[in-house]
TIDRENRO-217757 format. One record per residue (C-alpha): residue in three letters; residue number from 1; y, z, x. Coordinates in steps of 0.02 Angstrom, whole numbers, always signed. Example, Ala and Ser with C-alpha at 12.3 -4.5 7.8 and 13.67 -1.06 7.14 Angstrom:
2
<atom ala 1 <-225 +390 +615>>
<atom ser 2 <-53 +357 +684>>
***
This chain:
304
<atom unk 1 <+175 +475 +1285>>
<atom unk 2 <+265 +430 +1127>>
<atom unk 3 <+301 +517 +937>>
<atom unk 4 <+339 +353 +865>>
<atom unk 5 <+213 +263 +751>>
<atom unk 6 <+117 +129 +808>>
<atom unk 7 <+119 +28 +653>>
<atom unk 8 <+295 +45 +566>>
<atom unk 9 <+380 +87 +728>>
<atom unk 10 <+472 +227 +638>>
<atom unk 11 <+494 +391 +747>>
<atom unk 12 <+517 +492 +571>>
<atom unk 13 <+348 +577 +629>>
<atom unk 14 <+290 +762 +611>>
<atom unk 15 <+150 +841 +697>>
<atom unk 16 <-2 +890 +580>>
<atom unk 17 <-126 +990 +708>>
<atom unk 18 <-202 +977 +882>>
<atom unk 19 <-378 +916 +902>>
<atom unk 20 <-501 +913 +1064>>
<atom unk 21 <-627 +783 +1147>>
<atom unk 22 <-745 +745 +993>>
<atom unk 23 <-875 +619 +932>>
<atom unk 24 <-924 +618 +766>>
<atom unk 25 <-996 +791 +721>>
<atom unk 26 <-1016 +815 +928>>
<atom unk 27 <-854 +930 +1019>>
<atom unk 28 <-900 +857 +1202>>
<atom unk 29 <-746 +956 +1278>>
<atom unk 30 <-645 +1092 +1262>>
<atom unk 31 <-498 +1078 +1373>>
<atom unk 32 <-427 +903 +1315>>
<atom unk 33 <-289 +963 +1218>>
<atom unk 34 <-236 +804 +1098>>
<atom unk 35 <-79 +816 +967>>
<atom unk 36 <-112 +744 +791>>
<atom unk 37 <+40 +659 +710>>
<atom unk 38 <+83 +581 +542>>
<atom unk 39 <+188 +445 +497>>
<atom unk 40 <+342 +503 +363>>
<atom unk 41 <+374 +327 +320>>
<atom unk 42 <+211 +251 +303>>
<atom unk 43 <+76 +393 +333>>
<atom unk 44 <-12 +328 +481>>
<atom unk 45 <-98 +440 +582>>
<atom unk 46 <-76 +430 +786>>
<atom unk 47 <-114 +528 +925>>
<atom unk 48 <+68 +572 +1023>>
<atom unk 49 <+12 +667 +1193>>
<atom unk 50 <-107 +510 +1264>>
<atom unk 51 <-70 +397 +1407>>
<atom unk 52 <-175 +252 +1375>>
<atom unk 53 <-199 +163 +1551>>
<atom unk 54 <-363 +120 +1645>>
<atom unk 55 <-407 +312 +1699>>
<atom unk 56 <-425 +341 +1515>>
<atom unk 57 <-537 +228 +1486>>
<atom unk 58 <-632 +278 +1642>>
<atom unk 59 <-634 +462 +1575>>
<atom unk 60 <-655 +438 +1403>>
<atom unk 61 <-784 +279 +1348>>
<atom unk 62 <-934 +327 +1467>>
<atom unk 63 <-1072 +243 +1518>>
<atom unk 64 <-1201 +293 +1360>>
<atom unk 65 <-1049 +256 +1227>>
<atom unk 66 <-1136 +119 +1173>>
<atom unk 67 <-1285 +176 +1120>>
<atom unk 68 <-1346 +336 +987>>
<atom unk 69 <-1501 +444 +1025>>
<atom unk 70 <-1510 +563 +897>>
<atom unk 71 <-1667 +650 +1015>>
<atom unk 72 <-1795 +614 +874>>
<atom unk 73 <-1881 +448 +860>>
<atom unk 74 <-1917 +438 +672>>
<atom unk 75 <-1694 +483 +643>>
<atom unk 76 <-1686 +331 +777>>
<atom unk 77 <-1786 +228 +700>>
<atom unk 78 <-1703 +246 +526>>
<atom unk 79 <-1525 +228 +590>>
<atom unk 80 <-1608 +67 +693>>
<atom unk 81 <-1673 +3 +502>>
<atom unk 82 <-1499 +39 +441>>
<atom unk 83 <-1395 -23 +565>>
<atom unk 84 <-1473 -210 +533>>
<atom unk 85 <-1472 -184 +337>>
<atom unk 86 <-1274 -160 +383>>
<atom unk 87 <-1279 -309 +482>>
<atom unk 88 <-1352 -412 +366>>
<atom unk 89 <-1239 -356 +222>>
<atom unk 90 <-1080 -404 +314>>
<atom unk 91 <-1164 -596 +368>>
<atom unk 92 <-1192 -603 +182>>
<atom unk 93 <-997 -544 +146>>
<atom unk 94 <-944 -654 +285>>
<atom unk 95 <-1037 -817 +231>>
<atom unk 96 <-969 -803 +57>>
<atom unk 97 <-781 -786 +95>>
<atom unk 98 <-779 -923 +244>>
<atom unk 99 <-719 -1088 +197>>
<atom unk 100 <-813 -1168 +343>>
<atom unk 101 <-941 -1319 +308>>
<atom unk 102 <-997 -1309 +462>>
<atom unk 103 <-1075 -1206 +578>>
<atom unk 104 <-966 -1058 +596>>
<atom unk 105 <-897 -1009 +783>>
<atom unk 106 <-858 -835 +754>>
<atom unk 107 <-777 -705 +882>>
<atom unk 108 <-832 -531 +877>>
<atom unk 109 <-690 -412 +955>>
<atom unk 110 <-764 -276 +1043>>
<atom unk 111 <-929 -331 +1010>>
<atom unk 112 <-1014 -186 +1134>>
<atom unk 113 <-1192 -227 +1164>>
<atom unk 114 <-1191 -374 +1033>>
<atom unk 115 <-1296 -290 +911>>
<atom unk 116 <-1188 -376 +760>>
<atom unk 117 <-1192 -554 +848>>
<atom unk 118 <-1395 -525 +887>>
<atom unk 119 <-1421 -496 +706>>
<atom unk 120 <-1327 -660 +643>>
<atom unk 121 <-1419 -824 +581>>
<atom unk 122 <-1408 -946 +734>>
<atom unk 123 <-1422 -1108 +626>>
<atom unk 124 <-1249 -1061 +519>>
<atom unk 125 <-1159 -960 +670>>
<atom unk 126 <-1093 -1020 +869>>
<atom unk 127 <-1075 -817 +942>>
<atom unk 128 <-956 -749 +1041>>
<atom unk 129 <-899 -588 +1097>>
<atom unk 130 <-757 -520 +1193>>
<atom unk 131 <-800 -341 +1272>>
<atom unk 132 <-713 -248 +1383>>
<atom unk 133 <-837 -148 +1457>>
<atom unk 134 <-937 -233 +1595>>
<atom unk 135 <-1088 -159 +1567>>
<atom unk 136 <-1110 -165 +1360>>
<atom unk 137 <-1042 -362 +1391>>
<atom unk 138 <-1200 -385 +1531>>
<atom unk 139 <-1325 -316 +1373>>
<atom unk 140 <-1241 -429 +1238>>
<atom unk 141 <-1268 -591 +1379>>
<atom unk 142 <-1459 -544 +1401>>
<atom unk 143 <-1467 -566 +1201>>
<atom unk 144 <-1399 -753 +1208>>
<atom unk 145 <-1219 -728 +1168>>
<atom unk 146 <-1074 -790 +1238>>
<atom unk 147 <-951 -657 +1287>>
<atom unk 148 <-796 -639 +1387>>
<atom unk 149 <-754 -481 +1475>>
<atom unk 150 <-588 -435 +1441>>
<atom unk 151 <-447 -329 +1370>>
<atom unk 152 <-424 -431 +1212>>
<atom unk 153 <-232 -442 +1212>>
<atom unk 154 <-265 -494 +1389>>
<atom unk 155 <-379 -639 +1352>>
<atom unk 156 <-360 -816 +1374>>
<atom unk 157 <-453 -937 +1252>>
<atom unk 158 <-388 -1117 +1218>>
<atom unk 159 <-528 -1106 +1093>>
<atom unk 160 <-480 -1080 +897>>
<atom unk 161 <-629 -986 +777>>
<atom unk 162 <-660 -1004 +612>>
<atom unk 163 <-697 -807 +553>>
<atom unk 164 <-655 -665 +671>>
<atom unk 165 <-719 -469 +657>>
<atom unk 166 <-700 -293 +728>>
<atom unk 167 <-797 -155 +684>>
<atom unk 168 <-720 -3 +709>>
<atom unk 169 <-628 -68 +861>>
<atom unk 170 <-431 -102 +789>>
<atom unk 171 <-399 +108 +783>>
<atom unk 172 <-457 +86 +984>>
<atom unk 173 <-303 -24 +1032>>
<atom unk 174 <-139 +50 +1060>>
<atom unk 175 <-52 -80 +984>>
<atom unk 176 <-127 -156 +838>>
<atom unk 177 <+25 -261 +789>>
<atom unk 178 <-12 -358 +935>>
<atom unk 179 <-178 -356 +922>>
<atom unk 180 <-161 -434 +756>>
<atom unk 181 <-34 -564 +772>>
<atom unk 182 <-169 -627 +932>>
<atom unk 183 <-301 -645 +801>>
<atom unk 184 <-168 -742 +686>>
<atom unk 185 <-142 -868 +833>>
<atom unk 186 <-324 -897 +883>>
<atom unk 187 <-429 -922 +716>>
<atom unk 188 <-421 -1111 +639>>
<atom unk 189 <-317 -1185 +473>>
<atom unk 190 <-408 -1041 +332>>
<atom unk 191 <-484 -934 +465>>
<atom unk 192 <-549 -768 +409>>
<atom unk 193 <-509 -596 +506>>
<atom unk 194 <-651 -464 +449>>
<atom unk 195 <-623 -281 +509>>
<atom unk 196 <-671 -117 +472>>
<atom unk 197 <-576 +33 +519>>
<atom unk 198 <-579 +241 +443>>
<atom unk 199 <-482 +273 +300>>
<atom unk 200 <-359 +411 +296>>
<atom unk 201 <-340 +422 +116>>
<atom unk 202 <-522 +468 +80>>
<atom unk 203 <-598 +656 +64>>
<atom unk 204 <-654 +669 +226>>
<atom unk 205 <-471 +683 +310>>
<atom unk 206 <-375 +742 +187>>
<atom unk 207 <-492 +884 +175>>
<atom unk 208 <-568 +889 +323>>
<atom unk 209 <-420 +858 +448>>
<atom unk 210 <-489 +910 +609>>
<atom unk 211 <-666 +923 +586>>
<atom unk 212 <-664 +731 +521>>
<atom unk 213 <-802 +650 +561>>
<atom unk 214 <-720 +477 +609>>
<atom unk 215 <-566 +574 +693>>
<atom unk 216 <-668 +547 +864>>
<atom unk 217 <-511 +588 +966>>
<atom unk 218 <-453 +533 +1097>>
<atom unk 219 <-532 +364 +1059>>
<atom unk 220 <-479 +312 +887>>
<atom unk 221 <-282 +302 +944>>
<atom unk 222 <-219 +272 +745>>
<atom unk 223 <-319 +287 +578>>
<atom unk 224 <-231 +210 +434>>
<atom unk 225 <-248 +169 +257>>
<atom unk 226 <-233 +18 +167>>
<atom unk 227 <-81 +4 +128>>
<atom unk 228 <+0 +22 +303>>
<atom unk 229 <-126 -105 +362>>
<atom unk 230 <-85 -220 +215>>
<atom unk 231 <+106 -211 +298>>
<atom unk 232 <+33 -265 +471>>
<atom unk 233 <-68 -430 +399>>
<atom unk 234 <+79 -481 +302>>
<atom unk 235 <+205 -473 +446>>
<atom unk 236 <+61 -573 +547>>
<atom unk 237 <+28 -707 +412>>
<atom unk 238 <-107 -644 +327>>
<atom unk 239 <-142 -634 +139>>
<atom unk 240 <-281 -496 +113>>
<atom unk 241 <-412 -543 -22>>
<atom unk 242 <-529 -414 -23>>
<atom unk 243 <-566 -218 +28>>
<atom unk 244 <-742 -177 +14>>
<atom unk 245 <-799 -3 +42>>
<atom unk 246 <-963 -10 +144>>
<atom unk 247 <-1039 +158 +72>>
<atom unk 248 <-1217 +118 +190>>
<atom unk 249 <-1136 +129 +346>>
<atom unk 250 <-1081 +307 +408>>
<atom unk 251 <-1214 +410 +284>>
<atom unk 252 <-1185 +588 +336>>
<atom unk 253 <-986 +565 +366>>
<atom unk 254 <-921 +651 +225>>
<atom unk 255 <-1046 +765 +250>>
<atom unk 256 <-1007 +821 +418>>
<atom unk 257 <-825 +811 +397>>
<atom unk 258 <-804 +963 +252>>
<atom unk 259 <-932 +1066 +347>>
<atom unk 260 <-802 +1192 +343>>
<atom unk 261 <-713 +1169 +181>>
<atom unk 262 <-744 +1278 +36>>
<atom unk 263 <-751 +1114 -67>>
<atom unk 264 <-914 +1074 +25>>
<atom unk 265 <-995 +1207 -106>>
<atom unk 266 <-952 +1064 -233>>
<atom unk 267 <-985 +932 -157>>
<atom unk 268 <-1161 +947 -45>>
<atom unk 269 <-1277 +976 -223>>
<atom unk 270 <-1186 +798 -270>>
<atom unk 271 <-1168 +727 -92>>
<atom unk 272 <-1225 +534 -142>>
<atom unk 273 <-1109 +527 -310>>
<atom unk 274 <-966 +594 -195>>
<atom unk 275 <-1025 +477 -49>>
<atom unk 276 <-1006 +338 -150>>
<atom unk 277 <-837 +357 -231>>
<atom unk 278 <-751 +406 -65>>
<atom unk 279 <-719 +281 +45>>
<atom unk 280 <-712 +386 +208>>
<atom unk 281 <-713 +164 +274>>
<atom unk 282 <-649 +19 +225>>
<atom unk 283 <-670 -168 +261>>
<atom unk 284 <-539 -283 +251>>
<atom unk 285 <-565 -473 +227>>
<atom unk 286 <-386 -557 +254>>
<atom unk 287 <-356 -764 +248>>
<atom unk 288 <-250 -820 +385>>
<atom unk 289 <-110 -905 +273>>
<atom unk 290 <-56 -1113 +287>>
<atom unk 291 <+94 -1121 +359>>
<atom unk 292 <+223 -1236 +297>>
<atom unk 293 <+242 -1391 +415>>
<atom unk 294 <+429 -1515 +378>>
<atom unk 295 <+327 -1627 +251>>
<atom unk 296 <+273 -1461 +160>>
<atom unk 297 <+453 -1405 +150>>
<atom unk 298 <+525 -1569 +119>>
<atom unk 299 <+412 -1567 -23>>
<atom unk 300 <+450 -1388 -86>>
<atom unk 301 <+618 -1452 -95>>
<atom unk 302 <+621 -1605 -205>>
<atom unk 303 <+493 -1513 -325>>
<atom unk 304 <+642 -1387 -354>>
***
């Protein structure tokens, strides 16, 4: 158990207020006690009181974690319709930022059942998946895609990718400094990293604070905002070109998370103008940068 931030490293820390087991706008326990903190130096937001070790994984990412069943088949089928409008949005984001003239191997981190990978073009992308989940891995193989079952910092790949993505999986990992710098190491010369994550800064939290929808404790480990992440892809050689703000994914978030603030009176008769100017997600495109090799130096040098 640790008060120290999991992105700066700084144990300047205060705690902000407890939450329980919840998912969403679901509370699926009451007696998991968890303590909310907040970075002083660069406003990250961690959970403090959480071992992180194979009996909470066991406990905490069940069986049906995978999959959403609202219990009504026409809200299923609309999420369904969504869901691949989503998908095929980010292909379209992901096509026009890769450099590749090629086909594109791509490497979806925690890719769950593979419903991103299913939805790709197979003539312009080679799949693959890393999942560590046995059974949502065994779902994404019956759809075609290659996928190794494993604790990502824990995998072993000699292979190098051209783009690789997480949705909604980097606030999952402990250590995301880590987790980064292994992305940095396996994508080719250019490679693009493509990742979504919550956003701390937006409404939703900073309103919202324990009734958040995407505060989904005691899963999402850290939620940061963009500029603390923008400090993590620098120290891992990344430059990061682009923040998109995906306002189609997530439609009832805000919604759900200032179910109990006074400002909801405000903001429910205007819910899709506020939707859409508050970014309760973000998606970050980064370029893995060129390092300099002893010709690029030596050339540096006599240009000076």
């Amino acid at each position: 158990m640790r008060t120290q931030c999991n992105i700066c490293n700084s144990t300047q820390t205060e705690k902000l207020f407890v939450s329980q087991n919840i998912h969403g706008r679901f509370l699926l326990t009451k007696k998991d006690i968890f303590n909310v903190y907040q970075c002083n130096e660069c406003n990250n937001i961690f959970l403090g009181n959480l071992i992180v070790n194979d009996a909470y994984y066991k406990k905490y990412y069940e069986g049906n974690y995978y999959t959403v069943d609202l219990g009504n088949d026409v809200l299923n089928f609309i999420i369904k319709i969504m869901d691949v409008f989503s998908y095929r949005m980010k292909e379209r984001m992901i096509l026009s930022n890769c450099q590749a003239k090629k086909k594109i191997d791509i490497l979806d981190v925690g890719c769950g059942i593979g419903m991103f990978l299913n939805e790709l073009n197979s003539k312009k992308f080679n799949k693959y998946g890393v999942e560590i989940n046995a059974k949502g891995a065994d779902e994404a193989r019956k759809k075609g895609i290659t996928v190794y079952t494993s604790d990502f910092l824990k995998l072993k790949l000699n292979k190098k990718f051209d783009v690789i993505t997480m949705w909604h999986v980097l606030e999952h990992m402990p250590d995301p400094q880590q987790v980064i710098k292994k992305i940095s190491g396996m994508l080719r010369k250019n490679g693009l990293l493509v990742f979504a994550v919550p956003n701390s800064g937006g409404m939703g939290f900073t309103y919202g604070k324990k009734y958040w929808y995407h505060l989904d404790s005691p899963r999402h480990l850290f939620l940061p905002n963009r500029s603390n992440l923008n400090r993590v892809l620098k120290k891992n050689h990344f430059n990061l070109t682009r923040v998109i703000y995906e306002f189609y994914d997530y439609p009832i978030d805000l919604l759900v998370s200032l179910r109990y603030s006074h400002l909801k009176y405000l903001v429910y008769p205007l819910y899709p103008l506020f939707k859409f100017f508050s970014p309760e997600t973000l998606t970050y495109i980064a370029k893995k940068k060129r390092r300099m090799n002893f010709t690029d130096r030596i050339t540096s040098l006599a240009r000076r």
